[in-house]
N, C-alpha and C positions, 0 to 999 in steps of 0.2 A: 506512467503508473499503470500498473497492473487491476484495472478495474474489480474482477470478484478472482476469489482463489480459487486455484486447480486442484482438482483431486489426485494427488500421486499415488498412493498405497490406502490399499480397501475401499470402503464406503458403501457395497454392495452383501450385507448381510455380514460382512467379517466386524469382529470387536475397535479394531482400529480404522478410524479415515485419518489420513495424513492430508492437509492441504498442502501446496506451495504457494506463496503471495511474495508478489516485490511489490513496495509502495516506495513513491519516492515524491520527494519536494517539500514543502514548506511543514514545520514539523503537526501545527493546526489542522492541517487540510491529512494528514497522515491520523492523525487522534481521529478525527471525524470519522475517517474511511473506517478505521477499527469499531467504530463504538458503531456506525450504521449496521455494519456485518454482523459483530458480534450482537446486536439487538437481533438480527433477525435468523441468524443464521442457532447461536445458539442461547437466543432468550437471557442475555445478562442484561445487568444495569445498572447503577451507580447505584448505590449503598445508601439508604437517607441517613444523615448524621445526626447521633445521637448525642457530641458532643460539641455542638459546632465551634465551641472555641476552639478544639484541639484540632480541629480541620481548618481552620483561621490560619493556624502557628503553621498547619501541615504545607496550604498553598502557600506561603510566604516562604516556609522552608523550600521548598522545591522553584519559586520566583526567584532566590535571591543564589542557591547553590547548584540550581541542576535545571536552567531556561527551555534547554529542548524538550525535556520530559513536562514542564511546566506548559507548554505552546501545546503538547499533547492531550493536557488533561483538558484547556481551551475550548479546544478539537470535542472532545467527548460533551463537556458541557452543552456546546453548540448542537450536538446531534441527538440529545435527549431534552434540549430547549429548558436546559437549567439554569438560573442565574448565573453568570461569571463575578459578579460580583456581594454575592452572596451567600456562603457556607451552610447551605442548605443539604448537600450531598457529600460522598467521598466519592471524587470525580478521578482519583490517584489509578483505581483498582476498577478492573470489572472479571469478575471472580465467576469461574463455572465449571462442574463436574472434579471438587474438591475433595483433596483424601490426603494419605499419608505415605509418601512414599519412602524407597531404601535405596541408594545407589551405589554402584561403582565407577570409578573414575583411574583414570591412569596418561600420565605423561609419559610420551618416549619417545628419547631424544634423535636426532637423524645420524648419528653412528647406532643407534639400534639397529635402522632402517634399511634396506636395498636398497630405496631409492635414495638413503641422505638427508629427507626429510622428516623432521619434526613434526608427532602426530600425537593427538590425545583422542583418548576412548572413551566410553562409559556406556554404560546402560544404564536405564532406568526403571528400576523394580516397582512393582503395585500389587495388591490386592486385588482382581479383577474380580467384578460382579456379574455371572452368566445365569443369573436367575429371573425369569422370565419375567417379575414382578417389579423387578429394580426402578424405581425412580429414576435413574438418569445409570449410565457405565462407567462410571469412572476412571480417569483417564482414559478415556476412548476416544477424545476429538482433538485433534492437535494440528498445529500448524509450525510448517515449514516458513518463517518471515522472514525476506527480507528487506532492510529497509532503507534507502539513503536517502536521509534530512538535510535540509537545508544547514542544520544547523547541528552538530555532533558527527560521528564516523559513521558510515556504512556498514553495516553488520549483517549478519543471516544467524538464526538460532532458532530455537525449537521453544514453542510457547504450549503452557497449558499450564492451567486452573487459570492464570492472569492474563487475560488480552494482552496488555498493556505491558507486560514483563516479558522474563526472558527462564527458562531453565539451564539451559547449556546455546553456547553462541561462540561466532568468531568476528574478527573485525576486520576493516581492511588493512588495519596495522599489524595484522596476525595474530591481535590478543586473544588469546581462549579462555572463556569462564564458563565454571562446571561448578553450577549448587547441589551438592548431596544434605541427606537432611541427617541431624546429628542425633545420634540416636544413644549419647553414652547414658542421658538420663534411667535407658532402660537397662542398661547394665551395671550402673553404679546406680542404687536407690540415693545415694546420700546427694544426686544432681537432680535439685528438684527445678524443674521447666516454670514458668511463670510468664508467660506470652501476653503483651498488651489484650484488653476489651475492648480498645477504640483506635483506627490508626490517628497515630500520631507525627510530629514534626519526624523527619527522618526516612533513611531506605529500610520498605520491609525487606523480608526474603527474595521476592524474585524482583525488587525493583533492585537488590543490589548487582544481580546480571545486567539489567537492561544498564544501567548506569556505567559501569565499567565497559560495559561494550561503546557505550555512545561517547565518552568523556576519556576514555584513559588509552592511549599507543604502547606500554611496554607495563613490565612487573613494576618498576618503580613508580610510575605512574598511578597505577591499581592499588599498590601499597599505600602510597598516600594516601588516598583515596579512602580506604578502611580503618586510617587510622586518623584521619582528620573530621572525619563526616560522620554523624551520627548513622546507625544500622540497628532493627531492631528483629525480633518476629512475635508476628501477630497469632501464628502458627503453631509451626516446631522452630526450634533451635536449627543454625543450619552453619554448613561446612563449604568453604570453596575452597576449588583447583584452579588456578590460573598462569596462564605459560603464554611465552612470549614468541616473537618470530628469529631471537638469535636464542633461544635455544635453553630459557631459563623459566623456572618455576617456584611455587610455592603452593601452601596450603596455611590456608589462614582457617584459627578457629577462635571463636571467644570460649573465657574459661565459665567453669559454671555458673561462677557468681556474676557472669556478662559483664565483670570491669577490667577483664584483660584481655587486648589481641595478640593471640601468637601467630607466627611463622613458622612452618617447617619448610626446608630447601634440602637439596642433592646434590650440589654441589655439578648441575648438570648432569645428574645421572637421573634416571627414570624414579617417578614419584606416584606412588599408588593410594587411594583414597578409597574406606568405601564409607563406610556408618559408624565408625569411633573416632577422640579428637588424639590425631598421631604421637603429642605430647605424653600421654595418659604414660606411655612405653620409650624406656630412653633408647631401645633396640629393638629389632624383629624377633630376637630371641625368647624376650619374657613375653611376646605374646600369647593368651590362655592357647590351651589344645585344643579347645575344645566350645562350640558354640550351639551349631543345630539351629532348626528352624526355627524356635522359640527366640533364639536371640536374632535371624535375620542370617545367620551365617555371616556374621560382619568379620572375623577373622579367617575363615577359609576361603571368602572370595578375596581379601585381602593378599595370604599368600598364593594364592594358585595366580592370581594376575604378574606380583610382583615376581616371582619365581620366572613365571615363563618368558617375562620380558629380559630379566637380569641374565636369564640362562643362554638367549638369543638375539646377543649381540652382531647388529648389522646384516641378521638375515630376513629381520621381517618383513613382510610385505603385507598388503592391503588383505588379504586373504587369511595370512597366519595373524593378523590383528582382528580381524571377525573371528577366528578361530578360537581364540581367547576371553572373548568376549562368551561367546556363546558356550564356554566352558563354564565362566564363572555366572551364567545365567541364572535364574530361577528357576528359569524354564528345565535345566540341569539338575539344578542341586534340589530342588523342592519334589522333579519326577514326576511322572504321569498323574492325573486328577482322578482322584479315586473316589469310591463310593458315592458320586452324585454331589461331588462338593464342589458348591457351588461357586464358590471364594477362593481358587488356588490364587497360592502367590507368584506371579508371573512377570516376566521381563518386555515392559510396553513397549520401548523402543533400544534399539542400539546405534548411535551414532558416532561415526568415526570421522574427525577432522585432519585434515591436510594442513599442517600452518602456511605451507609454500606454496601450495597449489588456490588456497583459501576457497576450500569447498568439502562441501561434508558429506559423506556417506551415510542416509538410516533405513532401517530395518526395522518393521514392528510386527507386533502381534499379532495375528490375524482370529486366533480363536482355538479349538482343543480338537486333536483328532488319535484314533487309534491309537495308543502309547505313547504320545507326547503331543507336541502342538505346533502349530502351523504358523507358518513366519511367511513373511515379504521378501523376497529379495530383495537388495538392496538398490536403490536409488540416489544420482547423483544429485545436488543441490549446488549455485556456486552461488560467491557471494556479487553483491551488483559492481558495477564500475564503481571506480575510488575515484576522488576530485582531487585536484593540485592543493597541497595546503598551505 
């Protein structure tokens, strides 16, 4: 085990610190190390419950359907010396430098590819705060984890607002899950959002990454998974991408009134995601013209990703998939930070996954400079040793 995390990207005056961490063994002694770090490193804590019945139903949900994550929160109880058996806390979550983010996401397949392999993209859009007074930066600390438990798969993924969750991650069974957050309520008024005030029994938002990466080996497995297990948010409303290691995918969204799950698939062909639910459109065709910042750009990063992939088949490489990325950036389409403002919306990280190689490439933010803004080069991550299963 990886006693404290490395600082790979910034930490030194730049907007973003990227840690790396690998923890591994017993899933308890794994919650513990998170909930030590993150006390001290970035001042979180478990939540005092204001409902503790609903935290009752919440530990039991998570004791009876999802044990590693369950031994996690143990882990956390233990290192803020809270009762384990007593619903005093929400010991699920420990939540820091919380906001609202936009994303893009894309599958493509290894006949895209140069190398053959199967890779997914995304970035992940923000509001950045560069004003001097700011309470905390939001999304500006994140971590690179990886982790192998005792008990669920080995994973590596990128965390932040949730210790304890996941945003985007791979497995060692090469599952990738990519949460974007769904953002059609702001385009359809008649999608009104209605996000729990207390967690409850059930995966929020980012526990449904952490979940999927620890519990599930292919699409059908994950699919189950989405459609057997209660998922709620506490939040926003949220969107996954998830693709497998022979080479399949989907997108699962709930419909407004959160009593249906759909799927969309490509029949193995490239599957692009950013901030609307894919359903909304039976085709790329009647997507609007027309979006602008106000809406997020959720249609123009939509076709500029899906275009450039469809268009270049089996020539991409590592290089022309950042290239795409950073096209459909914020950092792109939003343009240099004008007039002293102080809020541009910016592209915190870009990570690109290997399914074959099971190792991720990212790239983050570093801060604003002369007519656009300053990035990381990118940095390798891989995931830990896999066990005989």
């Amino acid at each position: 085990m990886q006693a404290e995390p490395t600082v790979r990207i910034g930490g030194q005056g730049e907007y973003v610190t990227l840690w790396e961490w690998h923890l591994e063994g017993p899933n308890r002694q794994i919650g513990r190390s998170l909930a030590t770090w993150g006390r001290k490193q970035l001042k979180t804590a478990p939540a005092p419950a204001s409902d503790p019945d609903r935290i009752a139903l919440q530990r039991r949900f998570f004791e009876r359907f999802y044990p590693p994550y369950y031994e996690r929160m143990l882990g956390v109880a233990e290192a803020f010396a809270l009762p384990t058996d007593k619903p005093s806390h929400d010991v699920s979550s420990l939540w820091f430098d919380v906001g609202f983010p936009g994303c893009t996401a894309a599958f493509v397949p290894g006949a895209g590819t140069a190398a053959g392999h199967h890779h997914v993209l995304r970035n992940m859009d923000f509001g950045v705060d560069l004003s001097p007074q700011a309470p905390f930066r939001p999304s500006s600390r994140l971590v690179a984890l990886g982790i192998s438990p005792d008990e669920g798969y080995s994973s590596l993924g990128i965390v932040v607002f949730d210790l304890l969750g996941a945003m985007d991650g791979i497995n060692e069974r090469g599952l990738v899950v990519v949460c974007n957050a769904h953002a059609d309520h702001m385009l359809d008024p008649a999608y009104k959002i209605e996000p729990v005030d207390h967690p409850e029994a059930g995966l929020n938002e980012l526990q449904v990454v952490r979940y999927l990466l620890d519990m599930c080996a292919d699409v059908e497995e994950a699919k189950d998974a989405l459609l057997s297990l209660r998922w709620y948010y506490g939040y926003t409303p949220s969107l996954y991408l998830v693709a497998d290691a022979r080479g399949r995918a989907f997108v699962c969204e709930k419909s407004p009134s959160g009593n249906r799950v759909r799927f969309t698939e490509r029949d193995g062909g490239p599957l692009v995601l950013t901030n609307f639910g894919l359903t909304r459109f039976p085709n790329d065709a009647e997507l609007p013209r027309v979006d602008g910042p106000e809406k997020g750009f959720v249609y123009t990063r939509y076709r500029l990703v899906n275009d450039r992939v469809a268009s270049s088949v089996g020539r991409l490489d590592t290089d022309d998939l950042a290239a795409i990325a950073a096209d459909a950036s914020f950092d792109a389409l939003a343009g240099p930070r004008r007039g002293g403002n102080d809020r541009p919306d910016r592209t915190i990280w870009t990570s690109i996954y290997d399914v074959e190689a099971r190792r991720m490439l990212v790239s983050c933010y570093l801060g604003e400079e002369e007519g656009g803004t300053d990035r990381s080069e990118f940095v390798e991550v891989k995931i830990g040793a896999s066990r005989p299963r």
